[in-house]
N, C-alpha and C positions, 0 to 999 in steps of 0.2 A: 696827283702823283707827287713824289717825296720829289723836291730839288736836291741832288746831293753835292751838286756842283757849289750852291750857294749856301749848305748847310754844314758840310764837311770838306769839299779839299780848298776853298778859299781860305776860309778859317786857317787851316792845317797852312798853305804853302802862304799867309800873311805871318805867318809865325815862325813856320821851320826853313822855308824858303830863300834859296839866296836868288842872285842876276847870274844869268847864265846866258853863253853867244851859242850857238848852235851854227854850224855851217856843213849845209848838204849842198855841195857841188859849188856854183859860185854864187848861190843863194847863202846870207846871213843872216840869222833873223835872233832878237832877244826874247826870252823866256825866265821863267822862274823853276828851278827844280830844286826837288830837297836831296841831298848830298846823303850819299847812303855808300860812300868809299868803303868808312871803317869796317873790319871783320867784328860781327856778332858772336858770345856763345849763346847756343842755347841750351838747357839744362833738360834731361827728361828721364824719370827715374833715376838719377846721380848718374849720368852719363852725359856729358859737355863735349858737344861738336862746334867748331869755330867754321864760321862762314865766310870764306873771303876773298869773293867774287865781289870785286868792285860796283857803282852802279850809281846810279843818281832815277830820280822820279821825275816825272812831268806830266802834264795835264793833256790828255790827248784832244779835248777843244781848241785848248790853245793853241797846239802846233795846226790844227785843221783851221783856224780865226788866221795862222801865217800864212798859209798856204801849204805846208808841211806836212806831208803824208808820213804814216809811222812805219810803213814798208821800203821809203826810200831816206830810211836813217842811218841803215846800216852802213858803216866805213866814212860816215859825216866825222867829223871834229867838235866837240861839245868840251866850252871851257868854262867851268863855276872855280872859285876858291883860289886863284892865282895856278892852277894847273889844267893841263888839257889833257883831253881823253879822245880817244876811238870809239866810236860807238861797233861794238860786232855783234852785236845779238840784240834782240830786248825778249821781254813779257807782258804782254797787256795784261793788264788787271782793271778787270769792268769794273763796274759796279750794278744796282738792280736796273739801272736805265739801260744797260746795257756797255757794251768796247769799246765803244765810241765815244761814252761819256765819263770814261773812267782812267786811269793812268797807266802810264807806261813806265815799266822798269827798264831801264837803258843798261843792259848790261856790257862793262867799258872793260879797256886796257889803255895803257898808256901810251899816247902818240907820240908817235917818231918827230927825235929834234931835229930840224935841219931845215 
């Protein structure tokens, strides 16, 4: 069986990956995700839609090696890049191992200051 954890997102989050703090509830735990704020176009047939749903990536071993289930991420605080985010939604993206060995898209908004 393919490693893809040791083949591609090590690789991938050695490279694109920043330090990120994650706090679900009064649990805080450090992680690597890749920053995926910026809005995308994408082109298809000369037709450019801009994507700009915020979001960052993370390695769902890793948060399961924290103790951090990816069901109770929602309404956490996840801060990479000198700003913080709400985490309100995600999307798992398996990979052929399966959900579990694959990343999660954190889909964010921006946390209330105060």
């Amino acid at each position: 069986m393919i490693d893809y954890s040791a083949l591609l997102y090590d690789p991938i989050h050695a490279v694109l990956g920043v330090p990120a703090t994650l706090t679900v509830g009064a649990t805080e735990v450090a992680l690597s995700v890749i920053d995926d704020i910026k809005p995308k176009v994408e082109a298809s047939s000369g037709v450019q839609t801009r994507g700009v749903e915020p979001g960052a990536f993370a390695r769902v071993p890793e948060l399961n090696a924290r103790g951090i289930a990816v069901d109770d991420c929602i309404g956490a605080v996840l801060a990479f890049n000198g700003r913080s985010w709400t985490v309100r939604n995600f999307d798992l993206i398996g990979n052929p191992n399966g959900e579990d060995a694959g990343e999660v898209r954190f889909l964010l908004k921006e946390a209330a200051v105060g």
